[in-house]
FIFIKE-480794 format. One record per residue (C-alpha): x, y, z. Coordinates in steps of 0.02 Angstrom, whole numbers, always signed. Layout:
BEGIN
ATOM     px     py     pz
ATOM      X      Y      Z
...
END
This chain:
BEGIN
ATOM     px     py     pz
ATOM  +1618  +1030   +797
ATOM  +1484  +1008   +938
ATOM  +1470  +1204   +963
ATOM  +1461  +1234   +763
ATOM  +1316  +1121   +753
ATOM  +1225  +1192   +907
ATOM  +1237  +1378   +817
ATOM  +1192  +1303   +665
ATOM  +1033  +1232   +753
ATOM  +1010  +1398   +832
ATOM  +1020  +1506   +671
ATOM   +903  +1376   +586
ATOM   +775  +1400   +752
ATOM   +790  +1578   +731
ATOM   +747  +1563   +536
ATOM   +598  +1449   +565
ATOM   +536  +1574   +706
ATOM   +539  +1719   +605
ATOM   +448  +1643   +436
ATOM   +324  +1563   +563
ATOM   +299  +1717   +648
ATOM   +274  +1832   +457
ATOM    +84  +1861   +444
ATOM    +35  +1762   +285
ATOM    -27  +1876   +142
ATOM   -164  +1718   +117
ATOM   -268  +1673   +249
ATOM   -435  +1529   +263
ATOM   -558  +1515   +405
ATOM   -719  +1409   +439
ATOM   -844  +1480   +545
ATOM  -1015  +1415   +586
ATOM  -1173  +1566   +572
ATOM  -1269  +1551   +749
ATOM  -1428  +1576   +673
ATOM  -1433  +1435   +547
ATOM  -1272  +1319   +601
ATOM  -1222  +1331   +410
ATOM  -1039  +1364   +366
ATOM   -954  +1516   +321
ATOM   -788  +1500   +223
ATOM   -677  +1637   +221
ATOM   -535  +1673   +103
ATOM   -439  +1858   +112
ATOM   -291  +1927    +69
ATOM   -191  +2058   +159
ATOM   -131  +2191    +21
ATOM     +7  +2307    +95
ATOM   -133  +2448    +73
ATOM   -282  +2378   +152
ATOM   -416  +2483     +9
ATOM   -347  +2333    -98
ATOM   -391  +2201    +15
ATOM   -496  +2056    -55
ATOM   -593  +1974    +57
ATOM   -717  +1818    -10
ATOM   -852  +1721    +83
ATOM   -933  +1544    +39
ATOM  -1065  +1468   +103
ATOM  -1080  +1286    +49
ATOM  -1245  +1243   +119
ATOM  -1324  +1382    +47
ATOM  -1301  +1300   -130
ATOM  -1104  +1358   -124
ATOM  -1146  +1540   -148
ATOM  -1005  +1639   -152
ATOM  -1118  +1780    -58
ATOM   -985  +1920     -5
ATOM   -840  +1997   -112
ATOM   -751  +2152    -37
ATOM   -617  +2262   -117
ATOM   -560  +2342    +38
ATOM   -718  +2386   +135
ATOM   -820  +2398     -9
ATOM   -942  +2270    -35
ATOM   -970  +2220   -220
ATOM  -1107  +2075   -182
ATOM  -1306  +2108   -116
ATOM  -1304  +2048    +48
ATOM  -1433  +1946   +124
ATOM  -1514  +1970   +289
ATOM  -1509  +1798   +338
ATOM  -1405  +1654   +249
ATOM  -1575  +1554   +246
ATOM  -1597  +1697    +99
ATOM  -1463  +1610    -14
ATOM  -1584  +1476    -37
ATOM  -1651  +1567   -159
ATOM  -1635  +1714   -285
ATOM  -1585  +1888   -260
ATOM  -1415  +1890   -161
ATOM  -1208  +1829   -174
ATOM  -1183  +1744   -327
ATOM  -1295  +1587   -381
ATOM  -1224  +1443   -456
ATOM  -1346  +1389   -600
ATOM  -1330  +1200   -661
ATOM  -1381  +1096   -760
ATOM  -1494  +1210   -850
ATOM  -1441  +1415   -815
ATOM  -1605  +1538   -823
ATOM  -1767  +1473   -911
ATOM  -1816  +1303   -957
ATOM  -1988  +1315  -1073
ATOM  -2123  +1263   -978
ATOM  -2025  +1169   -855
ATOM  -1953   +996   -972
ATOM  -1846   +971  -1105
ATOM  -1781   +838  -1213
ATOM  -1624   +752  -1256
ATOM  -1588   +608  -1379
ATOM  -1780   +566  -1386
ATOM  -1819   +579  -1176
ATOM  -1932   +695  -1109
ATOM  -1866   +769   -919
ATOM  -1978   +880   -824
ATOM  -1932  +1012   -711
ATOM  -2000  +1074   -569
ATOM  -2094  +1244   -609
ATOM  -2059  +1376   -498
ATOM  -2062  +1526   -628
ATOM  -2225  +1538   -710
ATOM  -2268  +1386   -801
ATOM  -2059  +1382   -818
ATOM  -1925  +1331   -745
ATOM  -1785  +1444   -677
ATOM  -1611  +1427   -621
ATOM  -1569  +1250   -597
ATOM  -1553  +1126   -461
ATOM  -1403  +1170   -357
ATOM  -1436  +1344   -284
ATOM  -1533  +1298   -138
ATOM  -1466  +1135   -111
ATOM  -1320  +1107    +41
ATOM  -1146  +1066    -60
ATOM  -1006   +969    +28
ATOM   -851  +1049    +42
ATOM   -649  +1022    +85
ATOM   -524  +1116   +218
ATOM   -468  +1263   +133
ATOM   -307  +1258    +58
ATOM   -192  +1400    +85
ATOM    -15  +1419    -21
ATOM   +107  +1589    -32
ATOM     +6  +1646   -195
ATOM   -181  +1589   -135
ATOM   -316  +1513    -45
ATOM   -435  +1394   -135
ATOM   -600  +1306    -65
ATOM   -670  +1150   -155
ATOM   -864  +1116   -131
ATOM   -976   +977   -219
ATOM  -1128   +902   -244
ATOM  -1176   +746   -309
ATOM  -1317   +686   -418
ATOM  -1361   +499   -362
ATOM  -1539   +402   -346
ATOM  -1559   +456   -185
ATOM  -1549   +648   -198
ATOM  -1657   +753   -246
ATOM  -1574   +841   -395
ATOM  -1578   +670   -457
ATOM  -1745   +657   -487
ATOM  -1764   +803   -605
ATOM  -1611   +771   -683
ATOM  -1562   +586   -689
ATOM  -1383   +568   -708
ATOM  -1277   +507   -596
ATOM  -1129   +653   -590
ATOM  -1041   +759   -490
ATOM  -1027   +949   -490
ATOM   -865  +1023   -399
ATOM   -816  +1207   -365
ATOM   -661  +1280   -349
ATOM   -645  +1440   -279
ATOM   -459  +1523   -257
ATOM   -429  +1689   -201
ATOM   -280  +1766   -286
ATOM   -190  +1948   -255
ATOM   -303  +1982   -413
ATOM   -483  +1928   -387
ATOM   -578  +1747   -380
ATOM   -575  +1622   -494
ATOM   -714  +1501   -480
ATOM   -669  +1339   -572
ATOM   -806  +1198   -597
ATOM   -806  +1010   -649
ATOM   -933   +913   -717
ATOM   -887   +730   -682
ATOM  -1010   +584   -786
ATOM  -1039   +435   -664
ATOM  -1168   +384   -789
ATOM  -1192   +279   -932
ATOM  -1272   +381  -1052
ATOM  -1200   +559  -1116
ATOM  -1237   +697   -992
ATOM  -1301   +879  -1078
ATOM  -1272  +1022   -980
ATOM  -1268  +1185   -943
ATOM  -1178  +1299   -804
ATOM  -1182  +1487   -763
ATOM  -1122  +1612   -595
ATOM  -1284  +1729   -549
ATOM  -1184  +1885   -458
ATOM  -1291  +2005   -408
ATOM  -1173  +2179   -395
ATOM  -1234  +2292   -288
ATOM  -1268  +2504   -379
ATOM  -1109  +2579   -284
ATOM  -1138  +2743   -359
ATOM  -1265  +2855   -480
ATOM  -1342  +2732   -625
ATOM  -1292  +2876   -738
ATOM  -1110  +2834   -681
ATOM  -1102  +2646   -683
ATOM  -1065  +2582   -869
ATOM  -1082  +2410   -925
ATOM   -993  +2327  -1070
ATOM  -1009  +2164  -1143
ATOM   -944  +2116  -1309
ATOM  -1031  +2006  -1373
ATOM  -1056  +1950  -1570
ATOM  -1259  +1964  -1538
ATOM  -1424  +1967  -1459
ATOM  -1528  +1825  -1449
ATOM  -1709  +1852  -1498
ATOM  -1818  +1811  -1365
ATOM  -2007  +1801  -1328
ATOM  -2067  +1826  -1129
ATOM  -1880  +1810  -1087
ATOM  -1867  +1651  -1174
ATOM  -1747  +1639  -1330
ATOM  -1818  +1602  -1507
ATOM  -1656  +1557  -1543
ATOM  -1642  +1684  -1687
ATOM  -1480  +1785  -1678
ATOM  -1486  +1981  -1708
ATOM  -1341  +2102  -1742
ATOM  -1281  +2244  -1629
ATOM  -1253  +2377  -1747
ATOM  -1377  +2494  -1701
ATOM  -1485  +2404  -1595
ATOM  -1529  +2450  -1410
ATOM  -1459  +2300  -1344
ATOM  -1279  +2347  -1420
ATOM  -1153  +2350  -1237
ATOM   -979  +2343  -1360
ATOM   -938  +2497  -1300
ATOM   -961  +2545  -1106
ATOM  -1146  +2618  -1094
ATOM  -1215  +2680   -915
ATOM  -1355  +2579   -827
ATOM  -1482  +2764   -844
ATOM  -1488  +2684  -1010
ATOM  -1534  +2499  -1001
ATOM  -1669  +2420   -946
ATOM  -1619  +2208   -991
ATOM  -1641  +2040   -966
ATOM  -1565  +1984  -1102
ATOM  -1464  +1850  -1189
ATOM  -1295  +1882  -1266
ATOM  -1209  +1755  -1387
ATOM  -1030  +1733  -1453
ATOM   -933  +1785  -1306
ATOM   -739  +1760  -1322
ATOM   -580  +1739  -1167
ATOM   -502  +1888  -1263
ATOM   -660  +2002  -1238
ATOM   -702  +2002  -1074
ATOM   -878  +2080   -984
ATOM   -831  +2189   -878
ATOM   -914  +2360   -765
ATOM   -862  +2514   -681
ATOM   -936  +2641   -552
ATOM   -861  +2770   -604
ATOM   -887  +2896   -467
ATOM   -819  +2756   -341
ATOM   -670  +2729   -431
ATOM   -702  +2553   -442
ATOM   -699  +2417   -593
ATOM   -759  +2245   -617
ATOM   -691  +2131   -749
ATOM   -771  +1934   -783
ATOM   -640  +1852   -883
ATOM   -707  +1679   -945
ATOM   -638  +1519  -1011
ATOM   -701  +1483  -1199
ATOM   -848  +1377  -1145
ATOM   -930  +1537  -1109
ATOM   -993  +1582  -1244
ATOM  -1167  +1665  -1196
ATOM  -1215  +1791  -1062
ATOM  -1361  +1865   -984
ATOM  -1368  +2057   -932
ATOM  -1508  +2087   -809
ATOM  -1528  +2302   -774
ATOM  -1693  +2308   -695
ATOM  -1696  +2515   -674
ATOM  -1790  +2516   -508
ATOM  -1670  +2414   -411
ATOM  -1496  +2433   -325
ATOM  -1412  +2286   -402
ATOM  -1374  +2227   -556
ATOM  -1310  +2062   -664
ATOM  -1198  +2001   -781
ATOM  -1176  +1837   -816
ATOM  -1086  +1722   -881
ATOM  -1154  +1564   -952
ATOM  -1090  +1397  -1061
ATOM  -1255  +1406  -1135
ATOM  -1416  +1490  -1199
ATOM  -1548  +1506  -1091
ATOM  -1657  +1350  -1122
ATOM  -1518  +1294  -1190
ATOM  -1565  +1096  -1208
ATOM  -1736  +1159  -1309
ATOM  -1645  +1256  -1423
ATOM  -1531  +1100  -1446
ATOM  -1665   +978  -1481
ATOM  -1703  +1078  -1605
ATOM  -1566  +1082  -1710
ATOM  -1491  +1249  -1654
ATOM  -1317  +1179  -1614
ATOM  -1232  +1333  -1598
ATOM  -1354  +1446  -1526
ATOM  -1376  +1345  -1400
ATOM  -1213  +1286  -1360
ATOM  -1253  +1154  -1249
ATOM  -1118  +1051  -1183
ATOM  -1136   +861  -1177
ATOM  -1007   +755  -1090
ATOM   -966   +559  -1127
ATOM   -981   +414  -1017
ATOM   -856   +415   -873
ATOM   -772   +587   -948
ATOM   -790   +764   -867
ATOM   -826   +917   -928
ATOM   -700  +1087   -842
ATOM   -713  +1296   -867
ATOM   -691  +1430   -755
ATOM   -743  +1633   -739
ATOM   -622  +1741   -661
ATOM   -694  +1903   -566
ATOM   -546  +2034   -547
ATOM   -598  +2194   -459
ATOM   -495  +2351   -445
ATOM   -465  +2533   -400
ATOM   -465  +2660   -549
ATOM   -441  +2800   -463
END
């Protein structure tokens, strides 16, 4: 009896050595960047053909920018020389909250209060109040089927964001890196007394892999919003035969947008391909997203599509009636407020 337990123990060692010893397909690391002492958070996972690796990078302090995405060694993100960079516009993938894009000459109104903004566009306002601000963030969590990172940042009397936008709430990211892509998952959490009106976008800025003539762009949409000096009227226009009509795949040598998109649906995703790379991009979007913004400038190598909850200037638009256009999203006392994008590349050749 003594000697069948001992092999027993022995087989069940061996077992336990073997699974412990099986590279995980999911891996997580922390690492701190020299030059600023900000955090890097890595998520990858090991494909058995390493072109369909997926590699993602985080970096909380830089406003929880989700600055690198790689299929294989191909790097779908603009990259930024310095992570100080991401404290700002033009690289990774900026989180935009409360109010995504434009805010008419920097203030808005809800439910009879005027809130000013601080102008940094212009006379506007543009891109929110988390981007450049240093998020908390969790251990990474690594299972058989992912690895997820959870960031946050609070808005309390003694923060900054607070002062612009004076709610007491909390913001929180998920990131998880599946076999298919990322899913970034966010939660707006009302600490407050009063009801909370917000908006929230991702800002990915996708690097031109290949000729403009062979990257195509589609987003179907329902239609354009009107706007005047990039800010929306909140008149809606129809597609059918207007230049701003992306329902069917059309290459960036055409476009030249910065644009707002309304009536955007899960079952329709946005979606891009380089076609001479043999790569595609697809943004699938729970139903609060029902806007986006496609920004083509022709003399650049990146380009954007995002997807939003809102219109830009979004709480204007509200204020004044324009419920849908607008689509701003309030949350109650002591509730929260949850949606997610999911961003699935992959090989077509």
């Amino acid at each position: 009896m003594a000697k069948r337990t001992i092999l027993m123990l022995l087989i069940a060692g061996s077992v336990m050595g073997c699974t412990a010893g099986r590279k995980r397909a999911f891996e997580a690391k922390v690492d701190t960047d020299p030059k600023t002492g900000w955090h890097i958070v890595t998520l990858s996972y090991r494909a058995g053909d390493p072109t369909h690796d997926l590699t993602a990078r985080i970096c909380p302090e830089g406003g929880s920018n989700l600055f690198s995405l790689q299929i294989g060694p191909i790097e779908l993100l603009r990259q930024p020389d310095s992570l100080r960079q991401l404290q700002g516009r033009g690289y990774g993938m900026l989180v935009l909250y409360p109010t995504p894009n434009r805010v008419r000459y920097a203030q808005f109104t809800f439910q009879g209060n005027s809130y000013r903004m601080p102008t940094n566009w212009r006379e506007h306002h543009l891109h929110g109040l988390v981007l450049d601000k240093p998020w908390q963030f969790a251990e990474p969590v690594v299972t058989d089927s992912s690895a997820t990172l959870r960031t946050w940042i609070d808005f309390a009397p003694d923060t900054e964001p607070y002062r612009y936008f004076p709610w007491r709430s909390r913001l929180s990211l998920e990131f998880t890196l599946t076999a298919q892509g990322v899913r970034v998952s966010y939660t707006v959490e009302n600490r407050d007394e009063k009801e909370l009106p917000y908006g929230f976008a991702i800002h990915p800025y996708f690097n031109l892999l290949g000729e403009r003539s062979q990257t195509f762009v589609h987003v179907p949409a329902q239609a354009h919003m009107e706007a005047i000096e990039l800010l929306p009227t909140g008149n809606l226009e129809p597609l059918d035969g207007s230049p701003y009509d992306l329902r069917q795949p059309r290459p960036l040598s055409e476009l030249n947008l910065d644009d707002v998109y309304w009536g955007m649906t899960p079952d329709r995703p946005m979606s891009w391909e380089a076609r001479d790379k043999g790569i595609r991009l697809t943004l699938r979007a729970s139903e609060v997203f029902t806007h986006a913004v496609v920004y083509t400038p022709p003399d650049r190598n990146f380009f954007c599509l995002e997807n939003q909850t809102c219109s830009t200037d979004a709480h204007n638009l509200h204020e004044r009636g324009l419920l849908k256009e607008s689509h701003l999203l309030i949350v109650p006392p002591g509730k929260t407020s949850t949606g997610w994008v999911e961003i699935i590349p992959a090989l077509i050749r």
